[in-house]
C-alpha positions as CSV (number, residue, x, y, z in Angstrom):
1,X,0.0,0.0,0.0
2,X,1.3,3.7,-0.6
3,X,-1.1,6.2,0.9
4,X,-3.6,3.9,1.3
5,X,-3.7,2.6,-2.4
6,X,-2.5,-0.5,-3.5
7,X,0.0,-0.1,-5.9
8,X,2.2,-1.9,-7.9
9,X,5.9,-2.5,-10.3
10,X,7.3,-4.2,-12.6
11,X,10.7,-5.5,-11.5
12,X,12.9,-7.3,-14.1
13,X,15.8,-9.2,-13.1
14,X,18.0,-9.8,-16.1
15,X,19.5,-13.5,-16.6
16,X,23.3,-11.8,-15.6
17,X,22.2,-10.5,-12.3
18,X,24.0,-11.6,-9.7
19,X,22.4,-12.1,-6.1
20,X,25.9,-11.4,-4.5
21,X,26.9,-8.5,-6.6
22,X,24.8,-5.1,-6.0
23,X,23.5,-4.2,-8.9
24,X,22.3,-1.0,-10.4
25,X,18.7,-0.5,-10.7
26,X,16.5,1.9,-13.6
27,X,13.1,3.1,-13.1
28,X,11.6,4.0,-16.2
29,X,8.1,5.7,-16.2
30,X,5.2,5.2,-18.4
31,X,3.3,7.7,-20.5
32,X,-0.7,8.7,-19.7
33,X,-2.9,6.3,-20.9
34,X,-0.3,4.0,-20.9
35,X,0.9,1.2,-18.6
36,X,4.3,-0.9,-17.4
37,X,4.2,-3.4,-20.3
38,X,4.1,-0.9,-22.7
39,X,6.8,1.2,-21.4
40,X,8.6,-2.0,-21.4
41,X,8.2,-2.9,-24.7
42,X,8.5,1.0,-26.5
43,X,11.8,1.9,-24.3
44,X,13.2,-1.6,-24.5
45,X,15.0,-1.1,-21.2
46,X,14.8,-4.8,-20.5
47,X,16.6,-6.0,-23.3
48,X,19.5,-3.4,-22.5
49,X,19.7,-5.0,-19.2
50,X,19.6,-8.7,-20.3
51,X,23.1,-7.4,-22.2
52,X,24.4,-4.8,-19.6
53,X,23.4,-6.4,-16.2
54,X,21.3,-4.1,-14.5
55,X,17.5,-4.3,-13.2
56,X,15.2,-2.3,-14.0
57,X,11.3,-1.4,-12.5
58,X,8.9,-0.2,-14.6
59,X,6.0,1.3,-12.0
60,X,2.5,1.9,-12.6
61,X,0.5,4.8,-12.4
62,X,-3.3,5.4,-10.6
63,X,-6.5,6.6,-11.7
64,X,-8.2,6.3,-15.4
65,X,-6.6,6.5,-17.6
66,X,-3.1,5.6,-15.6
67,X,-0.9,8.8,-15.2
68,X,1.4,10.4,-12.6
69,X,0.9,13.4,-10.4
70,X,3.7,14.9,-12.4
71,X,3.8,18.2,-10.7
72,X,2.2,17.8,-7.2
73,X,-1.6,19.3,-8.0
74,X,-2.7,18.1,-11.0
75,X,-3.1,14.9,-12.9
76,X,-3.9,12.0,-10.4
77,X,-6.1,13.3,-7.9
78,X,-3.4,14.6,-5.9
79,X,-1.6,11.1,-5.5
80,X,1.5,11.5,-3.9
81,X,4.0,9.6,-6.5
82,X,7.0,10.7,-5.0
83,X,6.3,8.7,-1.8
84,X,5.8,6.0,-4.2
85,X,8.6,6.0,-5.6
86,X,10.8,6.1,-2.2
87,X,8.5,3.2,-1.2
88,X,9.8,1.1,-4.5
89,X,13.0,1.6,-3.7
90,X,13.0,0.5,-0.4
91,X,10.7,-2.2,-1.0
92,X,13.7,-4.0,-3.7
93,X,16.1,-5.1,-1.1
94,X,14.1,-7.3,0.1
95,X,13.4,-8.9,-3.5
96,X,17.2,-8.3,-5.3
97,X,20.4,-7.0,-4.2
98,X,20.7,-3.4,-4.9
99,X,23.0,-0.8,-5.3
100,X,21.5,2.1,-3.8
101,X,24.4,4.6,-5.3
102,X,23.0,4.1,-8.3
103,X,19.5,4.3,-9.2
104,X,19.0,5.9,-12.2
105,X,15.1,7.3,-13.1
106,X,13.5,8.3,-16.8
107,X,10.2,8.2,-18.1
108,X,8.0,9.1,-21.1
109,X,5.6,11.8,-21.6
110,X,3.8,12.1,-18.5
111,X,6.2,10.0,-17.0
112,X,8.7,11.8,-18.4
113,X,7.4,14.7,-16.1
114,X,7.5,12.3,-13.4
115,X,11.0,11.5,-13.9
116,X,12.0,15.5,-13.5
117,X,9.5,15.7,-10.6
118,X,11.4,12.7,-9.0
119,X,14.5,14.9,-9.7
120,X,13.3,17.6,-7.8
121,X,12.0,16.1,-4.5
122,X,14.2,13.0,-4.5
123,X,17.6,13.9,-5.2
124,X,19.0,12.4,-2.2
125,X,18.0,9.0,-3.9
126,X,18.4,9.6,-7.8
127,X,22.4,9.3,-9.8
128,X,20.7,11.0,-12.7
129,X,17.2,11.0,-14.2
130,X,16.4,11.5,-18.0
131,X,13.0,12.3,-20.2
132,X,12.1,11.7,-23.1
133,X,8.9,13.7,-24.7
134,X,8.9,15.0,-20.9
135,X,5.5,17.1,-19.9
136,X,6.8,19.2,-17.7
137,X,5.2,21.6,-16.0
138,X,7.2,23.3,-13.4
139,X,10.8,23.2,-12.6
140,X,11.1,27.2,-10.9
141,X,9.6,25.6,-7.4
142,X,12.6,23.0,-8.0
143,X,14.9,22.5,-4.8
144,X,17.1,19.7,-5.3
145,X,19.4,18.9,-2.5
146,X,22.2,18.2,-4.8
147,X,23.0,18.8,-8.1
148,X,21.2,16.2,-10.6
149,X,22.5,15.2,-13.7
150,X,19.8,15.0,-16.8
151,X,19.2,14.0,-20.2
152,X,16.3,14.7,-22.3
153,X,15.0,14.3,-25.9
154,X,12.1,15.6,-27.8
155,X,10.5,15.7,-31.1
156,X,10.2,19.2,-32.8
157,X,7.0,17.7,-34.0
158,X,5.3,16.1,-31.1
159,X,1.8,16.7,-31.4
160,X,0.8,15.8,-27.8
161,X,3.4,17.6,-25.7
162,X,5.0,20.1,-28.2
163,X,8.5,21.0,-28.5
164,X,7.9,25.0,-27.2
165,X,5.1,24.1,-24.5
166,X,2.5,24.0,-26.8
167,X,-0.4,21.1,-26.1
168,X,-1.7,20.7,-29.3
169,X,-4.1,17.5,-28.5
170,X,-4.9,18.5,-24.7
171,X,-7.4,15.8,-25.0
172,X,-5.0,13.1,-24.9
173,X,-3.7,14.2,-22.1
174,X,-6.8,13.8,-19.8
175,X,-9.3,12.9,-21.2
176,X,-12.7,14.9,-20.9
177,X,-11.2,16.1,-17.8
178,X,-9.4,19.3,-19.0
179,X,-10.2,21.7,-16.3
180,X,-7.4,20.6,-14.2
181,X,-4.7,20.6,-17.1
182,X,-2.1,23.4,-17.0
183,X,-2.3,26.3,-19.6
184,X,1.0,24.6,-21.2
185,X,3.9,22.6,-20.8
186,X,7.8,24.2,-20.2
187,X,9.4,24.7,-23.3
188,X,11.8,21.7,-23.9
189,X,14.7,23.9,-24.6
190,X,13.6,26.1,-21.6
191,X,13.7,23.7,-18.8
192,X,16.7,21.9,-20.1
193,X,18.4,25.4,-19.8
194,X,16.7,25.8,-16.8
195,X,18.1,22.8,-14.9
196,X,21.6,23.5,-16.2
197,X,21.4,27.1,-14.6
198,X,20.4,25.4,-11.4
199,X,23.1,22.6,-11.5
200,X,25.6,25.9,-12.1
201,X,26.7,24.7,-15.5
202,X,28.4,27.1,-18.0
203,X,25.4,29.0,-19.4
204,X,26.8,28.8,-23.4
205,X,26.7,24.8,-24.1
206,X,28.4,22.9,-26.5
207,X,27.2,21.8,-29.7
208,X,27.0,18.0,-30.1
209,X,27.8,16.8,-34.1
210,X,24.2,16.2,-35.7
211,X,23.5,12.7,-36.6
212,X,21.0,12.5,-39.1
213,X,17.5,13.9,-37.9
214,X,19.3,14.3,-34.3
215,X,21.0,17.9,-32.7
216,X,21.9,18.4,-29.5
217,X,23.6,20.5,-26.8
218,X,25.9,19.4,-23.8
219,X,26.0,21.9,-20.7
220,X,28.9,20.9,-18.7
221,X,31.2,22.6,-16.2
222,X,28.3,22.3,-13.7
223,X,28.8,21.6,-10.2
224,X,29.7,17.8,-8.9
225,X,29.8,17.8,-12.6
226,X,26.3,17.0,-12.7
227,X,26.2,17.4,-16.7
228,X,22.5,18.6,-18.6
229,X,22.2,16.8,-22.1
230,X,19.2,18.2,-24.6
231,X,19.0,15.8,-27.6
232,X,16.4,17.6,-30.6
233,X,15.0,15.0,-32.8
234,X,13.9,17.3,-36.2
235,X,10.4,16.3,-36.9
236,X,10.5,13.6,-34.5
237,X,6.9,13.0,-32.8
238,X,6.1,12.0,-29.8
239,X,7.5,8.7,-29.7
240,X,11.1,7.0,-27.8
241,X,14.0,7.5,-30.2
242,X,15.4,4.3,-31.3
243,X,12.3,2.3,-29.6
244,X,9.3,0.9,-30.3
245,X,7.0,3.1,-32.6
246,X,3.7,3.7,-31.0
247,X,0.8,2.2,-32.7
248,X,-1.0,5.6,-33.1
249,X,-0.8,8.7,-34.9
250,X,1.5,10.6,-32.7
251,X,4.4,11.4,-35.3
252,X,7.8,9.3,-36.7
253,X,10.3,7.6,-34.5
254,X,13.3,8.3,-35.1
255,X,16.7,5.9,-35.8
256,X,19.2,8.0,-35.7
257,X,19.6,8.1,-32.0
258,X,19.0,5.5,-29.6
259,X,17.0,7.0,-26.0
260,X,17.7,3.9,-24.4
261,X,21.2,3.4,-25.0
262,X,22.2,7.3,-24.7
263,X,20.5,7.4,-21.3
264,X,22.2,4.1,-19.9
265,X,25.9,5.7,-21.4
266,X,25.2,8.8,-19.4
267,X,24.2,6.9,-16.0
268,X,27.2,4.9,-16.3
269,X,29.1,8.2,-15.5
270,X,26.9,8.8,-12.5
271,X,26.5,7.7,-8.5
272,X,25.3,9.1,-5.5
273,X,28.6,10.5,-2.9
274,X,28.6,7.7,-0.3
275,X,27.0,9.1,3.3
């Protein structure tokens, strides 16, 4: 139970984990209207971890459709999701053999949003976090305790959560409900910028060489060198680069860049300072 709801995970233990080795551990969020066995199959986070040796949890959302409570007053009838998520984690000792230094968290779309909110409140827990097609709402109210490392894509072309804030097919979002929706979403480009200014990173990033459809900046100097990566994906929609294309009208996936793969390189540079 997690404030008196009964909730539940995903946990997948890859055939290379070893009980007496701790090993690290990725939560990946879904999307609204979407569920763990989708995320699963679109981010294809398990089959990196068959290869590469980690586990990964793939939680589940409340209400109907599923969702996250993204940015603490909207979106899941005020479900707290951030106690949920420090429940997971200590629930997983019991189950595997963890290494709490590095948990790494990401998430699409709305759980995207959930993966920066995670960021925010539970940065004592997190290595680094990433989003991809990230609805986020608020990062100004943001108060990490230390500086949190982050990687992000999105589509120039989403046409659910768009690329400067825009929500050009609110209705996906929540339904028939849309009086609890925010006016807009951050602009990708501006909360990216955002976090780097809060990490302390050199304001001017560096260009990353474009690879086919896929630009990018790289803010780096920050402090604990807690880096910020923006990946661009031109007329990418509002799909998981290099994953599983989503069987609705929601734009191209994109090959020229791999979310999955990027985000597990960047963890590997990341762990929590030991206590």
């Amino acid at each position: 139970l997690s404030g008196g709801r009964e909730r539940c995970y995903h946990l997948y233990i890859p055939p290379r984990y070893d009980p007496g080795r701790p090993a690290p551990v990725v939560f990946s969020f879904h999307g609204f209207l979407s569920n763990p066995e989708s995320q699963a199959l679109i981010s294809g986070w398990h089959d990196l971890a068959d290869r590469a040796g980690f586990l990964v949890v793939y939680p589940q959302g409340t209400s109907f459709p599923q969702r996250w409570n993204s940015s603490g007053s909207w979106g899941a009838d005020a479900v707290d999701d951030v106690q949920f998520f420090r429940e997971m984690l200590a629930s997983l000792p019991a189950l595997v053999n963890v290494d709490t230094s590095r948990v790494y968290v990401n998430g699409f779309s709305n759980g995207g949003g959930m993966a920066v909110r995670i960021g925010c409140s539970a940065s004592e827990a997190v290595a680094s976090i990433g989003s991809v097609a990230g609805a986020v709402v608020n990062v100004e109210s943001c108060q990490p305790s230390r500086p949190v490392p982050v990687m992000a894509f999105h589509g120039t072309a989403d046409p659910v959560v768009g690329y400067h804030g825009d929500m050009p097919l609110p209705g996906l979002h929540y339904g028939a409900d849309l009086t609890r929706a925010p006016s807009r979403f951050l602009p990708a480009e501006e909360w990216t910028a955002a976090w780097a200014a809060g990490n302390g990173c050199d304001p001017s990033p560096a260009v990353l060489p474009q690879e086919g459809d896929v630009s990018g900046v790289h803010y780096a100097g920050c402090l604990e060198d807690a880096d910020v990566v923006f990946y661009s994906v031109h007329e990418g929609g509002h799909t998981w680069p290099g994953g599983w294309p989503i069987p609705i009208v929601v734009g191209r996936t994109s090959n020229d860049i791999d979310a999955t793969q990027e985000l597990w390189g960047f963890y590997r540079d990341y762990q929590l300072p030991a206590p």
